[in-house]
N, C-alpha and C positions, 0 to 999 in steps of 0.2 A: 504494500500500500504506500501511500505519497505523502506528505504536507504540501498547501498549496504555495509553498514558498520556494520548493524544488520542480512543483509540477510547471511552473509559469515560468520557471527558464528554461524548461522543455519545449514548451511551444513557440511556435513563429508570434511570435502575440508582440516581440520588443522591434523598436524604430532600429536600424543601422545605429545613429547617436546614442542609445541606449545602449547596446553592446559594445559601444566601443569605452565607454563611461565605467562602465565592469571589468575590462578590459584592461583600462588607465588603471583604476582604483589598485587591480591587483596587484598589478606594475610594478606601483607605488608601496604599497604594502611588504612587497617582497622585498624592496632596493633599500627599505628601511632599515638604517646600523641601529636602531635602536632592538631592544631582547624582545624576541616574541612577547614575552609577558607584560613588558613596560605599552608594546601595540595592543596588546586585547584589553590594557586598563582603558583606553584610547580609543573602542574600539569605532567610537560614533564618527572618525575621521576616514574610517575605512569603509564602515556599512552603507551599501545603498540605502536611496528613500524608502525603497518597497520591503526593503525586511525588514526598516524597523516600523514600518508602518505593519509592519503584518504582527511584531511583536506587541506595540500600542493598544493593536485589535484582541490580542489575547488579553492582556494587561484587564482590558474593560470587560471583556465576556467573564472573566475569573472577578474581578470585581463583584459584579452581580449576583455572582456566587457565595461569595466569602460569607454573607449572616445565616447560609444554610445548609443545614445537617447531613453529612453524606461526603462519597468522595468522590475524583473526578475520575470518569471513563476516558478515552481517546480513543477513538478506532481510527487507525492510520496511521501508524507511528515514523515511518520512512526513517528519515534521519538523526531525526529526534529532534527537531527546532521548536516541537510545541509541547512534545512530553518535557523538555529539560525547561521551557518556561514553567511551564504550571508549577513542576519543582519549587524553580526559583521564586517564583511568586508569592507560594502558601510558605517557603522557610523566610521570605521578607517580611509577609502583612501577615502572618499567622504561629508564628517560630513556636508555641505550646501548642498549636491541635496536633497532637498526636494521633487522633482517630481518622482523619482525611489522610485516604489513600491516594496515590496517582498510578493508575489499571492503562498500561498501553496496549492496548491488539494490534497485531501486525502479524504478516506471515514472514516477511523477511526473505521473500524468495519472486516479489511481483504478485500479480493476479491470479490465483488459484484459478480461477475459470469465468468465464464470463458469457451472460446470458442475451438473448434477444431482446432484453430492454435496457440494453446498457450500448447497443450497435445503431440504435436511434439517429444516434448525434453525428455532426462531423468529426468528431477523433476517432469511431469506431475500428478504425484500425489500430491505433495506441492500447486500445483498449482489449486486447491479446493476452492470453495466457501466461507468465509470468513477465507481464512489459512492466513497466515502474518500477524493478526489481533497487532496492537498496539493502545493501550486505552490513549494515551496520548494526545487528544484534550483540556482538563482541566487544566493537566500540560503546557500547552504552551502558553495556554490564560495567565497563570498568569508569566509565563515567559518574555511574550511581553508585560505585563505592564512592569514589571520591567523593560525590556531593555528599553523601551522607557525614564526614569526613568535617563537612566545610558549614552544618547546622546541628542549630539546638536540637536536643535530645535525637541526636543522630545517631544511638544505638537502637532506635525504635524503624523499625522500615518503612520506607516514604515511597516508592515507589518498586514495581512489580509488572516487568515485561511478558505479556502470554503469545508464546509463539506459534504460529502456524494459519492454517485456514480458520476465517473466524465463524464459519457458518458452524463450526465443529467447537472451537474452542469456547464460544463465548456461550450455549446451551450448559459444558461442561463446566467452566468456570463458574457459573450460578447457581449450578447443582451442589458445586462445595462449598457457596459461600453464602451459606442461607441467612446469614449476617447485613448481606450489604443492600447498602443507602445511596444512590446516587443523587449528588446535587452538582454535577455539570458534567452533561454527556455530550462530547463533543466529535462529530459524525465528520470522516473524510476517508471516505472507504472508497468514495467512486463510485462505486460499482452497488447496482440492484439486490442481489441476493445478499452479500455481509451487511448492508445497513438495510437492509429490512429485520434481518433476525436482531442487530443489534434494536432496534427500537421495539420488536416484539420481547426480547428478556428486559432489556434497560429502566424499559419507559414508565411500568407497573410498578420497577424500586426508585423512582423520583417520586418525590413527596410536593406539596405546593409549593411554589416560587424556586422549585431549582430550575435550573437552565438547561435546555436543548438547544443547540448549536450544527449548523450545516456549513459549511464549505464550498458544494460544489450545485447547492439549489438553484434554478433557473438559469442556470448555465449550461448553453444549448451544447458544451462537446462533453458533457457529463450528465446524460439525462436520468440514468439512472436511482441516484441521490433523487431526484424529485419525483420519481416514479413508485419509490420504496414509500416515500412519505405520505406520498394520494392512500397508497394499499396498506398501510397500518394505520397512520391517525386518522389520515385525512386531513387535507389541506387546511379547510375550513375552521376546524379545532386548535390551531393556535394562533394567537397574535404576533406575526412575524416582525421583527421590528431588525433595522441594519444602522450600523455604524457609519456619521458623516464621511467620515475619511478613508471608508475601507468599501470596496465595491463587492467584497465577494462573502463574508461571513453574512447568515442571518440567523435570529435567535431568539428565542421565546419562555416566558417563564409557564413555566407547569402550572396549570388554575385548577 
């Protein structure tokens, strides 16, 4: 699966000037004498508009989250640019709840398979058997030592990668953990069949005012994500609301 912050340098979607702006940046980045670590303190001289603007957008969807009981979902974990916010986020404005979990799903291998409502759109060729494949299950394991490493009551576990096909995993996953509370499930699956089953387990363990969150809604090279959402809630059942500055998340609280 993908984040939409990997997905959108995939596509033809940037100007020439745009690429060449990513281009320069990296340039620059690399030709820098200063320590890697003195640039990542730095790092707002290096980032484009569009990731931290994609970061801003997480910032406020977890926001909304924050007064309510439960922990965050992610389906989609690709690189990990939204699982390691959420992280960073709840050990910022939340460093004591220990009981908010951060749950990424991912297969970590591409698209398990993909159905005739997900070939709709114009990407339907992207949209193949393990295409958006990101190998970064190993990087992130050792990533989430360290964060645990770098927050309060960091002996308590804060985050919890479940690997594989989620139409499999996430039935199985619910099965064990007749515990859990979601208060922001946040949908980038792509694809028809994983975010359907994820809104069929998910949606019944959100309590009022947690957050539902999509990514790839009414986005005509990802029809899927909106075709999952007609065939479990139905459109009409939530008040979809979008961020000024961000074109692609929308998100609604549970009534």
């Amino acid at each position: 699966m993908t984040s939409k912050t990997e997905k959108r340098d995939s596509k033809p979607l940037r100007t020439p000037q745009e690429v060449m702006v990513a281009e320069e940046l990296e340039k620059i980045f690399l030709a820098s004498t200063d320590p890697v670590a003195t640039r990542l303190e730095n790092f707002t001289k290096y980032v484009r508009r569009q990731h931290l603007t994609r970061f801003l957008a997480l910032y406020e969807v977890f926001k909304r989250a924050l007064p309510v009981k439960g922990s965050v979902v992610e389906c989609g974990v690709n690189r990990g640019f939204g699982l390691m916010a959420w992280a960073k986020l709840s050990a910022v404005l939340e460093p004591v709840n220990l009981t908010r979990r951060i749950y990424g799903f991912d297969s970590f291998a591409g698209f398990p398979s993909v159905t005739e409502k997900d070939r709709t759109g114009p990407a339907w060729e992207t949209a193949a058997p393990g295409a958006l494949r990101a190998d970064s299950y190993a990087e992130l394991q050792t990533l989430i030592e360290l964060n645990d490493k770098d927050r309060f009551l960091g002996h308590i576990p804060k985050i919890e990668l479940i690997k594989g096909d989620a139409t499999k995993t996430i039935p199985a996953f619910v099965a064990d953990h007749p515990h859990l509370v979601v208060s922001l499930l946040f949908l980038d699956f792509d694809l028809y069949e994983p975010t359907k089953v994820a809104l069929e387990h998910f949606v019944p363990r959100m309590p009022k005012g947690a957050i539902i969150a999509f990514d790839e809604l009414d986005n005509p090279l990802w029809p899927g994500e909106t075709n999952a959402l007609i065939d479990t809630i139905g459109m009409g059942k939530l008040h979809l609301e979008r961020l000024e500055f961000d074109p692609y998340i929308a998100f609604a609280r549970i009534s």
